[in-house]
N, C-alpha and C positions, 0 to 999 in steps of 0.2 A: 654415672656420668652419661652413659648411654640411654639413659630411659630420661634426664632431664634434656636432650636434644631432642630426642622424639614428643615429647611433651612440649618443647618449645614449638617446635615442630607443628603440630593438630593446634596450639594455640594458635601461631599464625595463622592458622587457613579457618579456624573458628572465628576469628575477632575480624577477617575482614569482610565487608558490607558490600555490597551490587548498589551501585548507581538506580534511586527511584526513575529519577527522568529517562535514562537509558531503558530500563528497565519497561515504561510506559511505551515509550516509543518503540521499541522492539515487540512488544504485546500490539501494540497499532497496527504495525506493520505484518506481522503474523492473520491479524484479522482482514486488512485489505486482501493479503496471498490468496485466505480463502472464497473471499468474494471474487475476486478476480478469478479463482480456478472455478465457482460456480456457472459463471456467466461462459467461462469457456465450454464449460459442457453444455451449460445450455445453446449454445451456438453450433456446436456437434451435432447436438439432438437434431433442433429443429434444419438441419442440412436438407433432407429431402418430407417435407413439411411443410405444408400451407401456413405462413405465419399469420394471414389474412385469416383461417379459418379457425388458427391458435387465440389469435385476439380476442375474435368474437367468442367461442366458446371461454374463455376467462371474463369477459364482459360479462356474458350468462351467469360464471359463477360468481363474480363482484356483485352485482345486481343490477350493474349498468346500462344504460339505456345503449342497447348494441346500436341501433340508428341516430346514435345521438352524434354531436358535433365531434367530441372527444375521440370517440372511438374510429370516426370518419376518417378521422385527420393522423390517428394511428397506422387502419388498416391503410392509407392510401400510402403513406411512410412505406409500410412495411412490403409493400408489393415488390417496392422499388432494390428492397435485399434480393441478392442472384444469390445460388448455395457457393459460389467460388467467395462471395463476399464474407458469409459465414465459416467459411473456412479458415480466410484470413482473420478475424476477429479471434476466430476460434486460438488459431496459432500464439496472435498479438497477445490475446489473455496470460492462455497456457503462459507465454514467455514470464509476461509482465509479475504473474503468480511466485512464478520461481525465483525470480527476482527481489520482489517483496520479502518471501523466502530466507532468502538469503539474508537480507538486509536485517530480517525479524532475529533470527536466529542467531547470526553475528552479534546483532546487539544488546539481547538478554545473555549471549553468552560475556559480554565488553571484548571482543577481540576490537584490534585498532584498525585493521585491515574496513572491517564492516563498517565503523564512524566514517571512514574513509570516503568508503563506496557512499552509503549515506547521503554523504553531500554531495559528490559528484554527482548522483541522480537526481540530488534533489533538485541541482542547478540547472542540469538540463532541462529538466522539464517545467522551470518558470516562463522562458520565452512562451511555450505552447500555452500554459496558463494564462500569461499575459493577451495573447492574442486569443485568445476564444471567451473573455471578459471582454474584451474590445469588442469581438463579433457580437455575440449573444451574452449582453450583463445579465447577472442574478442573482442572487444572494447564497446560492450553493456554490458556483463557482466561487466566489469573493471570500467564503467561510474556506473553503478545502486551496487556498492562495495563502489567506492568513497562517491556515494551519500549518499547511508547509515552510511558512516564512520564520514561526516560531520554532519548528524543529530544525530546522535549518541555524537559526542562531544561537541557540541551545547547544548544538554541534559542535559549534565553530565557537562558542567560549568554552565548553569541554573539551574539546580538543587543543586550545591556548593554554587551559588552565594545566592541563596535564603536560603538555611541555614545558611551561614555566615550571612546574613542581619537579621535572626528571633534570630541569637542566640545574636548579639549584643543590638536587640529591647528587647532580654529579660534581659537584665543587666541593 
């Protein structure tokens, strides 16, 4: 009797399946962590760094025409970074990574907690989307809106669909 419990037992935890879409979206979001933790380093790095002198030399190695329009309109951008500014980016990153993090890991694991978090962040940060489509439209902005707006309701019917299903398992 005790070995068909335990067999009952591994059957349950064998026969059940992880959520694809959860599952994507937490892979997503694991992928952003680490772009975001990249760019935080690289805003470390370049702290005490000519970014003017960083441009050009990758201009050299693109094969870019270092006096050209592009790179002009870069290096004269980039002057304008103080290392206190790359510090904060640096910071903002760092966070935002852990964050993502977070959210990645929670949701390939399906804890409920992380679906949670999920959308609360996600919601925050539409207004900011909203308004920098307003300032500067582009087709990256309006693709990485969309995409949010789909995980976001992906969420928000797994998160419906799964309380409908616990509240009829509790009757």
């Amino acid at each position: 009797m005790a070995s068909e419990h335990k067999a009952g037992a591994v059957h349950k935890c064998v026969a059940r399946h992880h959520d694809g879409g959860l599952l994507t979206i937490g892979l997503l979001k694991l992928v952003e962590a680490v772009f975001f933790f990249l760019v935080g380093v690289g805003a470390i790095h370049f702290i005490h760094h000519d970014l003017g002198d960083a441009a050009t030399q990758l201009a050299g190695r693109l094969r870019v025409d270092p006096d050209g329009r592009l790179v002009s309109y870069v290096i004269d951008h980039l002057d304008a970074i103080t290392a206190l500014r790359l510090k904060q980016i640096g910071v903002a990153t760092f966070f935002y990574a852990g964050l993502r993090t977070t959210e990645g890991i929670g949701l390939v694991l399906e804890k409920k907690w992380a679906e949670y978090l999920t959308v609360i962040v996600t919601v925050s940060f539409l207004p900011w989307e909203l308004y920098e489509i307003a300032r500067h439209p582009d087709w990256v902005r309006v693709c990485l809106l969309v995409a949010n707006l789909i995980v976001l309701a992906y969420l928000v019917w797994w998160l419906g669909r799964n309380r409908r299903t616990e509240a009829v398992a509790a009757d």
